[in-house]
C-alpha positions as CSV (number, residue, x, y, z in Angstrom):
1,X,-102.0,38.2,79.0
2,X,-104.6,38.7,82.1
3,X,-104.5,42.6,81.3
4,X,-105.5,41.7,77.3
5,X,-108.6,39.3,78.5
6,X,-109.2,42.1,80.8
7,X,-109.4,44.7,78.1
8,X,-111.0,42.7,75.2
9,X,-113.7,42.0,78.3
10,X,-114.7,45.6,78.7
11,X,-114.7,46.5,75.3
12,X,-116.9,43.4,74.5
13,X,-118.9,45.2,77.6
14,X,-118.8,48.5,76.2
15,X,-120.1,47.2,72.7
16,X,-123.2,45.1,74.3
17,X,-124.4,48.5,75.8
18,X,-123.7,51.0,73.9
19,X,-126.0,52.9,72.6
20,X,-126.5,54.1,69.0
21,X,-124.4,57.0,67.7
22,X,-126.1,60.6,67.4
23,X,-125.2,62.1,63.8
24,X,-125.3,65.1,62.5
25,X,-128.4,67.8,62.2
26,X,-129.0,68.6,58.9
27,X,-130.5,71.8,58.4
28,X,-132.3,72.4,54.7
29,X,-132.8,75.5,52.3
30,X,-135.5,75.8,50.1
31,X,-134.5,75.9,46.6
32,X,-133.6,73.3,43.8
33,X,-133.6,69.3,43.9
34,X,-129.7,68.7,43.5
35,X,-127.5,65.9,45.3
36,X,-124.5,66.5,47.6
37,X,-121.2,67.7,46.6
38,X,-119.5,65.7,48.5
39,X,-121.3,63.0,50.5
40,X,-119.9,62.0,53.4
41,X,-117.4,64.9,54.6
42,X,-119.9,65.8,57.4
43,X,-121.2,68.9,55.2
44,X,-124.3,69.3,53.2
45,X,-123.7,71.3,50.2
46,X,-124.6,71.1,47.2
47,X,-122.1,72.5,44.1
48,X,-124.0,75.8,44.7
49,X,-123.2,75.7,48.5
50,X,-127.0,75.2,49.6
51,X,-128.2,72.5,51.6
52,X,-130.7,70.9,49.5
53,X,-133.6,67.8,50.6
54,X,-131.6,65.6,48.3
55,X,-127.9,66.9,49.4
56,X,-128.9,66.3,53.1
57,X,-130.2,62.7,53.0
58,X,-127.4,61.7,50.4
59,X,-125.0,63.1,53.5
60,X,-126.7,61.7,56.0
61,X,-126.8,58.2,54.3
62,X,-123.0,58.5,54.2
63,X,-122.3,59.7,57.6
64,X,-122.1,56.8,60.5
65,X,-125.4,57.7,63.0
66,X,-129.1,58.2,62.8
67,X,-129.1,61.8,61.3
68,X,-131.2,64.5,61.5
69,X,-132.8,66.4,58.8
70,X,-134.3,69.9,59.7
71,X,-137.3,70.9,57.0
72,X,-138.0,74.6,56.3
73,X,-141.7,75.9,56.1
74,X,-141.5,75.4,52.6
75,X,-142.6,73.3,49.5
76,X,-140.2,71.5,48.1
77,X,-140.2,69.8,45.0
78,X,-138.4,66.3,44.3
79,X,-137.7,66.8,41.0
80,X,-135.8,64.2,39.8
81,X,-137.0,61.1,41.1
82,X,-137.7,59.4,44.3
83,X,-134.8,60.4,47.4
84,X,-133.9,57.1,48.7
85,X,-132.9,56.7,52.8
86,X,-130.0,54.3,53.2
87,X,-129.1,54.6,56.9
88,X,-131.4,55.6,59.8
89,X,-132.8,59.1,59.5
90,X,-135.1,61.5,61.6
91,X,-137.0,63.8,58.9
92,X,-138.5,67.0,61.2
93,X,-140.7,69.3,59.4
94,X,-141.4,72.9,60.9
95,X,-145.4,71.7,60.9
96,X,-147.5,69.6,58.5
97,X,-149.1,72.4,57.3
98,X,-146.1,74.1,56.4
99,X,-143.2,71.7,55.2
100,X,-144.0,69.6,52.0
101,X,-142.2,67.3,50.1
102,X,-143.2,67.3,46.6
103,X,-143.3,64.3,44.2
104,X,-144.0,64.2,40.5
105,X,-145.9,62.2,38.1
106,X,-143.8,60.2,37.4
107,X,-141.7,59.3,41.1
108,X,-142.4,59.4,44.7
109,X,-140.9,60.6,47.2
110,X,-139.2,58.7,49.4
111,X,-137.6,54.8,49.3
112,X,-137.0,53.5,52.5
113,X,-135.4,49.7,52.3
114,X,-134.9,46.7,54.4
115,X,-132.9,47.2,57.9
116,X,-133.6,51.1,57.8
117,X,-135.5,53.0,60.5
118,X,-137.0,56.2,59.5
119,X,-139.1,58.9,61.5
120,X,-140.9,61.4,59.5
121,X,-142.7,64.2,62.1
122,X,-144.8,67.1,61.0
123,X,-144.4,66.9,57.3
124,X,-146.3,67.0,54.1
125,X,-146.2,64.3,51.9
126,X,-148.0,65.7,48.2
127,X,-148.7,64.5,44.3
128,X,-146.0,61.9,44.4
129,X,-147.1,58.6,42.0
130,X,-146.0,55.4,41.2
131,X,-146.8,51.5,40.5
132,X,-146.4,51.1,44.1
133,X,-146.5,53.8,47.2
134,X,-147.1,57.3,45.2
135,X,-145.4,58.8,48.4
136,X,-143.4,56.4,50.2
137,X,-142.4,52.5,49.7
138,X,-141.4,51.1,52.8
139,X,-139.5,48.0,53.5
140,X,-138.0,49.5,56.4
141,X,-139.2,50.4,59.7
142,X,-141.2,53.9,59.5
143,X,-142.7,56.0,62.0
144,X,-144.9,58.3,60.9
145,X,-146.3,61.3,63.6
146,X,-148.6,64.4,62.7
147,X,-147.9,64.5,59.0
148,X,-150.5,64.7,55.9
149,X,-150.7,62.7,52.6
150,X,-152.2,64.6,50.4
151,X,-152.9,63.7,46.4
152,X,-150.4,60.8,45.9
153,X,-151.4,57.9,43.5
154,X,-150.6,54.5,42.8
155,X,-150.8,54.1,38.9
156,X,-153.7,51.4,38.1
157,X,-152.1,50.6,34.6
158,X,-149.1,49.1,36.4
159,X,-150.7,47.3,39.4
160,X,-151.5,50.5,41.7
161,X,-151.0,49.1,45.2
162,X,-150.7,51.7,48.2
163,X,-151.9,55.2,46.8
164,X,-149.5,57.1,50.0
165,X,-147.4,54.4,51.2
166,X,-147.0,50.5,50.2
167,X,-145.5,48.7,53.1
168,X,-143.8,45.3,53.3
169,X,-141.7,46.3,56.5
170,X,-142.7,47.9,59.6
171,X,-144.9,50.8,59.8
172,X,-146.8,53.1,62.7
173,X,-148.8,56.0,62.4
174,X,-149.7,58.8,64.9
175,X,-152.0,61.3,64.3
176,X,-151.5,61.7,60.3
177,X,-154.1,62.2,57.6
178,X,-154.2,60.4,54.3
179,X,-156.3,62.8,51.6
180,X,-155.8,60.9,48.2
């Protein structure tokens, strides 16, 4: 029975300092706003076989680890409603002035909730609206570095509180602009 204590003691060791699990690197294509084939076999595809915004945070949020997700220099639109983060996600963009995600007059763009960290890095953030962040709502923990909100509103007739991000959780901000 010594050797069991002895094991159950390391891995009790092991598990107080380890250190959180790398996932995958998402890299996405420009093109239409369409979810994941099949979210959560370690591949982002959509039914067409591209690697869409939406397809590769649906497969991050179902893949153990803080993924990464790789922006093109491109504009991309989120076309059918906000794209909501469920598990901790890095969100590189190839510059500010060259990756945008696109909201729509009627959604934003990204949901971030409770107990989820989230680092967006040299990305736009454009025309998203809603009652409450027109880009982002955050009740996460958000960490926001060179990136540009531009044109995003929070709709008066139902409240309008944060134009580019409402926050009730954690937020920082390096070296972004706000244009609204």
């Amino acid at each position: 029975m010594a050797w069991l204590r002895t094991i159950t003691g390391g891995l009790l060791v092991a598990l107080l300092f380890a250190t959180p699990a790398r996932g995958l690197t998402l890299v996405v294509d420009p093109g239409d706003d369409v979810g994941d084939a099949l979210p959560g076999d370690g591949i982002c595809a959509t039914a067409g076989g591209r690697c869409s915004w939406r397809a590769a945070v649906e497969e991050a949020n179902a893949t153990a680890g803080q993924e990464i997700v790789l922006l093109p220099a491109a504009r991309i639109w989120c076309a059918t409603g906000a794209v909501r983060v469920s598990d901790d996600l890095v969100i590189q963009g190839a510059g500010a002035s060259l990756s945008t995600l696109r909201g729509t007059a009627h959604s934003r763009v990204l949901e971030i909730p409770s107990g989820v960290k989230v680092q967006l890095l040299d990305v736009t953030l454009e025309g998203g609206s809603a009652s409450r962040g027109g880009a982002i709502l955050n009740a996460g923990i958000l960490d926001i570095q060179r990136s540009r909100f531009l044109r995003n509103r929070a709709r008066i007739s139902e409240g309008g509180l944060g134009g580019a991000i409402h926050n009730s959780g954690e937020l920082r901000d390096r070296k972004s602009t706000r244009l609204n």
